[in-house]
C-alpha positions as CSV (number, residue, x, y, z in Angstrom):
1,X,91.8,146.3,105.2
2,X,94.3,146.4,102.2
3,X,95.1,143.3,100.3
4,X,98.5,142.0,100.1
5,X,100.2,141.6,96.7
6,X,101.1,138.6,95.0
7,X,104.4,137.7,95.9
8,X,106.7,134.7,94.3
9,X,108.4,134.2,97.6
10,X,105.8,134.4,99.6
11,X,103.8,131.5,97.2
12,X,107.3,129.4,97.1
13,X,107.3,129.7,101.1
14,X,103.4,128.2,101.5
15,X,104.9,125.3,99.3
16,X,107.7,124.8,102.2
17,X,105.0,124.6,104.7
18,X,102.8,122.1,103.0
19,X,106.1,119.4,102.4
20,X,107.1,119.8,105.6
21,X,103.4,118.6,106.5
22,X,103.9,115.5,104.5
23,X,107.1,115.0,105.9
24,X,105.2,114.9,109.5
25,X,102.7,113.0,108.1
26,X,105.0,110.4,107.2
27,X,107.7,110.5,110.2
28,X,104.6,110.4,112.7
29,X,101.8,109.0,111.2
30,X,102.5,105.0,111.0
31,X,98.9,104.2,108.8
32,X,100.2,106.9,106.6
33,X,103.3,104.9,105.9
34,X,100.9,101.8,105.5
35,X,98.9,104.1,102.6
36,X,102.3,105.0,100.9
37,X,103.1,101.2,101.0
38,X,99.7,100.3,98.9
39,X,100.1,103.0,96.3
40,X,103.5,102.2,95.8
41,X,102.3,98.1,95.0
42,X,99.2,99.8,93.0
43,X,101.6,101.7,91.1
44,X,103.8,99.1,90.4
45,X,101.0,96.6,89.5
46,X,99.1,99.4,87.2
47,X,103.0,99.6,85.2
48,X,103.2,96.3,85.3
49,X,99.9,95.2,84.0
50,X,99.5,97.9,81.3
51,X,96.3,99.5,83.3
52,X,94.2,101.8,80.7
53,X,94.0,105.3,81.1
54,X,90.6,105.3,83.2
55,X,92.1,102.5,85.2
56,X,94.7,104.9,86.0
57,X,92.5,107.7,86.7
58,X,90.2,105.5,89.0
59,X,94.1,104.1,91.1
60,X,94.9,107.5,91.1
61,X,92.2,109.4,92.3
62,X,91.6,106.4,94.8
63,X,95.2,106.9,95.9
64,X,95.0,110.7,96.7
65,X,91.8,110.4,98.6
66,X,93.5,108.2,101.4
67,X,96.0,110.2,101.6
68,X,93.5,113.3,102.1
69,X,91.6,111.7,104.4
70,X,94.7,110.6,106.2
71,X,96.1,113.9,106.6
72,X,92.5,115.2,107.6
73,X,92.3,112.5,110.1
74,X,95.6,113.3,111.6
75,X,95.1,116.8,111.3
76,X,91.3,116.3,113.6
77,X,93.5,113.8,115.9
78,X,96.2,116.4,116.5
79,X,94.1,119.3,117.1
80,X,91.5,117.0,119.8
81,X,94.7,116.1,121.4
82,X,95.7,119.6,121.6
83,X,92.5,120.9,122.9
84,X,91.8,117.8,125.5
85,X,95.1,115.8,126.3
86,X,92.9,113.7,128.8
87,X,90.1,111.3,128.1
88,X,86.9,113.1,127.2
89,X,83.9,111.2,126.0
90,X,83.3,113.4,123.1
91,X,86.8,114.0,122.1
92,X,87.1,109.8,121.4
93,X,83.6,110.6,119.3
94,X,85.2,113.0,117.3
95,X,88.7,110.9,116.8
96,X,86.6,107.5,116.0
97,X,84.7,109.5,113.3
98,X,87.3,110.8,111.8
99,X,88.5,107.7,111.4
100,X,86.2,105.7,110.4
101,X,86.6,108.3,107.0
102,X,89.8,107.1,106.4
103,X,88.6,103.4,107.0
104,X,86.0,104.3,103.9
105,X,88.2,105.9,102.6
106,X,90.7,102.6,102.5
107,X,88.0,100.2,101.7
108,X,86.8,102.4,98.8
109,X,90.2,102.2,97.1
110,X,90.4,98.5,97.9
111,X,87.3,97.8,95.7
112,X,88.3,100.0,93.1
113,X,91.9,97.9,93.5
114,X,89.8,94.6,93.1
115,X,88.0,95.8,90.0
116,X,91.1,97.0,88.2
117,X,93.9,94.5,89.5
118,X,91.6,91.2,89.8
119,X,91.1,90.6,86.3
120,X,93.9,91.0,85.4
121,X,95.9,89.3,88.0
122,X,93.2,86.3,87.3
123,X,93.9,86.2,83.5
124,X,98.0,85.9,84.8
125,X,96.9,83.2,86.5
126,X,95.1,81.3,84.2
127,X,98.0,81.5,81.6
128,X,100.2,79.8,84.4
C-alpha cells in the first residue's frame, strides 16, 4: 500500500470539513448553542474582571471540553440514530451515557466558573 504525499490542498480541504461540522453543530444542535452562550458570558466576565493567566487557562480549557464533549455527544446521537431510527433499549443506553458526559462535562466547567468568577464577582459586590 503506497502512502499518499503531503499535499497543501488536500490539508486546507480537511479544514473545510471540520468548520462545516461546527457549523452543523451549531445550526442543529440547540445545547450547543446554550454552550456558545456560557463561554461567550465567561469570556466576557474573564476581560472584564482582569482573570490571571491560570484563571484563563482553567476558563479555557473548561470551555473547549464542552464543546468536545458536545460534538462527541452529537456525533454518538447521530450515528445511534442512523443505525436504529426506532426505539431500542440499548440504543437510549448508549444516547443517555453519552450524555450524561456532556452533563460532567457542563457541571465541571461550572465549578471551575464558581472558583474563578465568585470571588471576584463577591469582592464587586461588597464595594457596592
Amino acid at each position: 500500500m503506497e502512502r499518499e504525499k503531503f499535499s497543501v490542498k488536500k490539508r486546507a480541504k480537511s479544514f473545510s470539513y471540520a468548520f462545516n461540522g461546527l457549523r452543523i453543530l451549531l445550526r442543529e444542535e440547540h445545547n450547543a448553542r446554550i454552550h456558545l452562550f456560557g463561554a461567550i458570558i465567561a469570556t466576557c466576565a474573564g476581560l472584564y474582571f482582569g482573570i490571571s493567566r491560570n484563571e484563563w487557562f482553567a476558563v479555557v480549557i473548561s470551555i473547549g471540553l464542552v464543546i468536545i464533549l458536545e460534538i462527541i455527544n452529537s456525533s454518538i446521537e447521530n450515528i445511534a440514530d442512523f443505525i436504529s431510527p426506532e426505539y431500542h433499549e440499548m440504543i437510549k443506553k448508549i444516547k443517555d451515557l453519552s450524555a450524561s458526559a456532556v452533563l460532567i462535562g457542563a457541571i465541571t466547567a461550572l465549578v471551575i466558573g464558581m472558583i474563578v468568577f465568585l470571588p471576584k464577582i463577591l469582592a464587586l459586590c461588597s464595594n457596592c
